[in-house]
Structure formats: structure tokens, C-alpha cells
C-alpha positions as a printed NumPy array, in Angstrom:
array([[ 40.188,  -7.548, -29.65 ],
       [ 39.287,  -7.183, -25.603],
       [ 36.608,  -5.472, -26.542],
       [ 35.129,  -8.394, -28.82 ],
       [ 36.282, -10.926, -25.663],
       [ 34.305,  -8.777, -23.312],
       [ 31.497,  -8.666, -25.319],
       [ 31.481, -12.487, -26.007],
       [ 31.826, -13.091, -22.986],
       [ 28.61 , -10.888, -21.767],
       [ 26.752, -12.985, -24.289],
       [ 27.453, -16.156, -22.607],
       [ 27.152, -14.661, -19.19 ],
       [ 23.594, -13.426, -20.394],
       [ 23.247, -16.514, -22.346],
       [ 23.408, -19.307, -19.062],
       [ 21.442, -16.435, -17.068],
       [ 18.596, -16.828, -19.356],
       [ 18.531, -20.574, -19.307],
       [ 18.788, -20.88 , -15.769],
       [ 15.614, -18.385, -14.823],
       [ 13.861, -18.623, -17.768],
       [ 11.407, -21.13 , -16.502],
       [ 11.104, -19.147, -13.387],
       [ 10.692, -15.755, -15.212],
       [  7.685, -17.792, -17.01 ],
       [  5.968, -18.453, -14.407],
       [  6.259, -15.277, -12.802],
       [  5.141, -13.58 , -15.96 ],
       [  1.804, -16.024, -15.895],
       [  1.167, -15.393, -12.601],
       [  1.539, -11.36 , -13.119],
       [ -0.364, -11.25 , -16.363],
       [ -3.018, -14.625, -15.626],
       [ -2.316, -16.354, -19.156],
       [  0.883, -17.56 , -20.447],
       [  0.635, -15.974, -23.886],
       [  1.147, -12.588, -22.268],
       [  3.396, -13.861, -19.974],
       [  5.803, -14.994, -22.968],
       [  5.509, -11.973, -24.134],
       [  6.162,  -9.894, -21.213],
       [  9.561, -11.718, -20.71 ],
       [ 10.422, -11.735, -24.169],
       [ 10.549,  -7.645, -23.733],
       [ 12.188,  -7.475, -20.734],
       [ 14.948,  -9.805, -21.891],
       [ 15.514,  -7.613, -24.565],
       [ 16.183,  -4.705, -22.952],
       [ 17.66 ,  -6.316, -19.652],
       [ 20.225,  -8.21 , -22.704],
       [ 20.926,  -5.174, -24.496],
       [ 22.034,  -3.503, -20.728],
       [ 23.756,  -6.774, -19.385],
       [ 27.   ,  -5.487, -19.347],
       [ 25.658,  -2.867, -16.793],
       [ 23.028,  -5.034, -14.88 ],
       [ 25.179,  -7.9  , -14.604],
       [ 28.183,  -5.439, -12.813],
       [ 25.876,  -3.074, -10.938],
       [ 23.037,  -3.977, -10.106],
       [ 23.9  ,  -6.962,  -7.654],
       [ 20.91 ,  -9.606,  -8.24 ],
       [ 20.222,  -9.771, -12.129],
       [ 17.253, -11.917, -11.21 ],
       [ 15.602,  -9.124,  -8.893],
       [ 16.524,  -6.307, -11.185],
       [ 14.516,  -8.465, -14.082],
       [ 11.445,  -9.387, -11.661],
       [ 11.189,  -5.518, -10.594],
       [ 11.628,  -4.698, -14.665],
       [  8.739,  -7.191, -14.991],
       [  6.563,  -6.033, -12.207],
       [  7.056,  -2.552, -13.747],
       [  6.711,  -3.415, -17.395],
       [  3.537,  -5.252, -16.514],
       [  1.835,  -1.955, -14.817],
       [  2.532,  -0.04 , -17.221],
       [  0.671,  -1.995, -19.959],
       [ -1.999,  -2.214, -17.552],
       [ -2.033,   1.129, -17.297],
       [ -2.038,   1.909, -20.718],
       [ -4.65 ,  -0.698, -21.932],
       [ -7.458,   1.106, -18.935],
       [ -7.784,   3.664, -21.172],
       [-10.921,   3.972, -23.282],
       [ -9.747,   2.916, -26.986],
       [-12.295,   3.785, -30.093],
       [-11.92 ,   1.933, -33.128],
       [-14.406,   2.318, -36.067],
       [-15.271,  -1.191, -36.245],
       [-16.189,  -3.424, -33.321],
       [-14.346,  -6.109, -33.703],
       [-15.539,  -9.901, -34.067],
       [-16.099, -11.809, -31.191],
       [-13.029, -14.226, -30.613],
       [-13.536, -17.585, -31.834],
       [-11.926, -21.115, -30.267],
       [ -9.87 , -19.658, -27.902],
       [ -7.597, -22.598, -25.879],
       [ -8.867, -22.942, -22.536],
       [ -6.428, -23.129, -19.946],
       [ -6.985, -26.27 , -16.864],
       [ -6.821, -23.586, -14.044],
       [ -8.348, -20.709, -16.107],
       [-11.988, -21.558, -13.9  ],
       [-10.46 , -22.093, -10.508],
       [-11.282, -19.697,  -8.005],
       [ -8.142, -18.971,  -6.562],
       [ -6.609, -18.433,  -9.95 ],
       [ -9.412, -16.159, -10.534],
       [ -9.366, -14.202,  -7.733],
       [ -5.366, -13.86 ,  -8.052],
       [ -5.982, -12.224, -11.537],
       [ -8.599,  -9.861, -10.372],
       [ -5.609,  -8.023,  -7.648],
       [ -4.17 ,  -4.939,  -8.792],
       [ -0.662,  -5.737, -10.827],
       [  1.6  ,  -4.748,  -7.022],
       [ -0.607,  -6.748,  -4.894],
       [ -0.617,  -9.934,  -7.047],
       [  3.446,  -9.052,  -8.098],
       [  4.18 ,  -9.534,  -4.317],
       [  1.742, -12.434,  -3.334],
       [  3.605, -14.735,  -6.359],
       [  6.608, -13.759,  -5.105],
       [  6.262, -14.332,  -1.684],
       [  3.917, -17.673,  -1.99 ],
       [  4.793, -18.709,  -5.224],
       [  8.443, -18.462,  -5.034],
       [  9.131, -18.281,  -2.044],
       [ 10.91 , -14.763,  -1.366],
       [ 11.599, -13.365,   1.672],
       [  9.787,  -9.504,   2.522],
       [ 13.341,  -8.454,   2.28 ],
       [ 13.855,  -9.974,  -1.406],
       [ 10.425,  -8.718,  -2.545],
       [ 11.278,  -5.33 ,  -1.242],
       [ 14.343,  -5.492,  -3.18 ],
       [ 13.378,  -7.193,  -6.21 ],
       [ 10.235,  -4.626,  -6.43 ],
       [ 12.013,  -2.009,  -5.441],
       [  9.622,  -0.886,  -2.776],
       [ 10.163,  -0.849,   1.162],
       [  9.193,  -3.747,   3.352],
       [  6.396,  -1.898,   4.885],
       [  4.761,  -1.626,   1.301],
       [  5.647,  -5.104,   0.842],
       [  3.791,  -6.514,   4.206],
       [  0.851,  -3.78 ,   3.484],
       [  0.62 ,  -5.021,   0.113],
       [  0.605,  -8.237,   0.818],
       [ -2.004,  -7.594,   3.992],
       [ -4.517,  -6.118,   1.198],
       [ -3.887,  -8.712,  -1.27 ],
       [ -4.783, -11.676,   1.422],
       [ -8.044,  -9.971,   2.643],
       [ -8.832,  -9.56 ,  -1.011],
       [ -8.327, -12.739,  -1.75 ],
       [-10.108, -14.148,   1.548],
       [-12.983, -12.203,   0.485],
       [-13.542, -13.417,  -3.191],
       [-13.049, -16.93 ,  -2.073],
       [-15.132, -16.82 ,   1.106],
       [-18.27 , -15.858,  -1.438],
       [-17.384, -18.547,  -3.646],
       [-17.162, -21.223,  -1.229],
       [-20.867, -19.413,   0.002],
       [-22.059, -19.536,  -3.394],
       [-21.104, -23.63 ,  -3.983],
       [-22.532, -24.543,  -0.641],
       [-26.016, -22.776,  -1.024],
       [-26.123, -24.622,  -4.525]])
């Protein structure tokens, strides 16, 4: 009978965790993965396996919230990772028809965001986007500081970069 009690009560714990950063957790996901299809998706997976650990998390990890960003961030390279690879199918497939297009989806910054490498643009939404401190992106990514600033260095010059030729290629038009 404690058992069951403990194990309700992880729900609910897990339960009002979820509905207090799921709309954050959204946005994060869009911002990682640059549509929010994908981004539903990569928090749907997460949840599942951060839900079926919560017991654990919840007691040991000390910020549920970072340990699911950094589960994110990870899960997200790794399909990246995995979907570089060269795959060969027998049939090419047919081109995509109406496909909804996002308000933002042509705007150069949002652009230029999705073109970083899954770290850089990971610690750029977290520190710009949401407002995290070096010290909580560290954490939450599970990566030092100095990776965080360097990171973040790259990811600004990057972005600097892209936008400085668009804002070229607008005026010579």
C-alpha cells in the first residue's frame, strides 16, 4: 500500500512538473530542432523516458528542468547525428506537397539560428531565449562554463556573419 502511495504520488509530482514547463520545453524543442513538429516530438520522447525515471530524477538529480533540457540537447544530437548519414532507399520519394509554412520560417535570424550546429544553437536559446545564466547552461548541458562561453563565442560570430551578408545582399538590391 506505500508503495502504491509513493507511486501516486510520483505521478502527480511528474504530473504538475509537466504542466508547469511544458510550454517552456516547447519552445526550447523549436528552437533546437527549427520547426515545432519536431520539437513536439522531441519532448514527447524525452518525457517518456524522463517520466518513466521520475522517481530517480526528481530525488537525485537536483533541477528536473536542467536534467530534461540536457536530455533534450542530447536527444536532439543524436538524431542529428544519425539522420547525416547517407540513407538509400529504392524509390525516391515524391516531392512533399502543401507543406504549412511557418510566419518566421523566412526570417533571417531564424534561419541562420537553424543552420548552427545542435550545441551552439542549444546554448544561444538558452542563454538569449530563456534567459540562463553560463552557470545554468553549464549545468543544464552538462558541459563546463568555458565550453559554454566558447560555444556561445562561435555561435555569435556565426550568426554575425550570416546576417551581415544578408543585410549586404537586401541593401545592394
Amino acid at each position: 500500500m506505500a508503495g502504491e502511495l509513493r507511486g501516486a504520488s510520483a505521478v502527480a509530482d511528474f504530473t504538475e512538473f509537466v504542466r508547469a514547463a511544458l510550454p517552456g520545453l516547447l519552445r526550447y524543442g523549436h528552437a533546437l530542432t527549427g520547426n515545432p513538429h519536431d520539437a513536439a516530438d522531441l519532448v514527447q520522447s524525452v518525457l517518456e523516458k524522463v517520466g518513466s525515471r521520475w522517481g530517480h530524477v526528481a530525488a537525485n538529480t537536483g533541477d528536473p528542468l536542467a536534467y530534461t533540457r540536457r536530455a533534450m540537447a542530447n536527444a536532439h544530437v543524436s538524431r542529428w547525428r544519425r539522420s547525416r548519414r547517407e540513407n538509400l532507399v529504392a524509390e525516391i520519394p515524391e516531392a512533399a506537397g502543401d507543406q504549412p509554412r511557418y510566419p518566421f520560417e523566412d526570417e533571417p535570424l531564424w534561419q541562420a539560428l537553424r543552420a548552427l550546429p545542435p550545441r551552439q544553437r542549444a546554448v544561444i536559446v538558452l542563454r538569449y531565449y530563456e534567459g540562463l545564466s553560463e552557470a545554468e547552461i553549464a549545468h543544464s548541458l552538462g558541459i563546463s562554463q568555458g565550453t559554454v562561453k566558447s560555444q556561445a563565442s562561435k555561435a555569435m560570430a556565426s550568426l554575425r556573419t550570416r546576417l551581415a551578408s544578408t543585410v549586404e545582399g537586401r541593401s545592394s538590391l
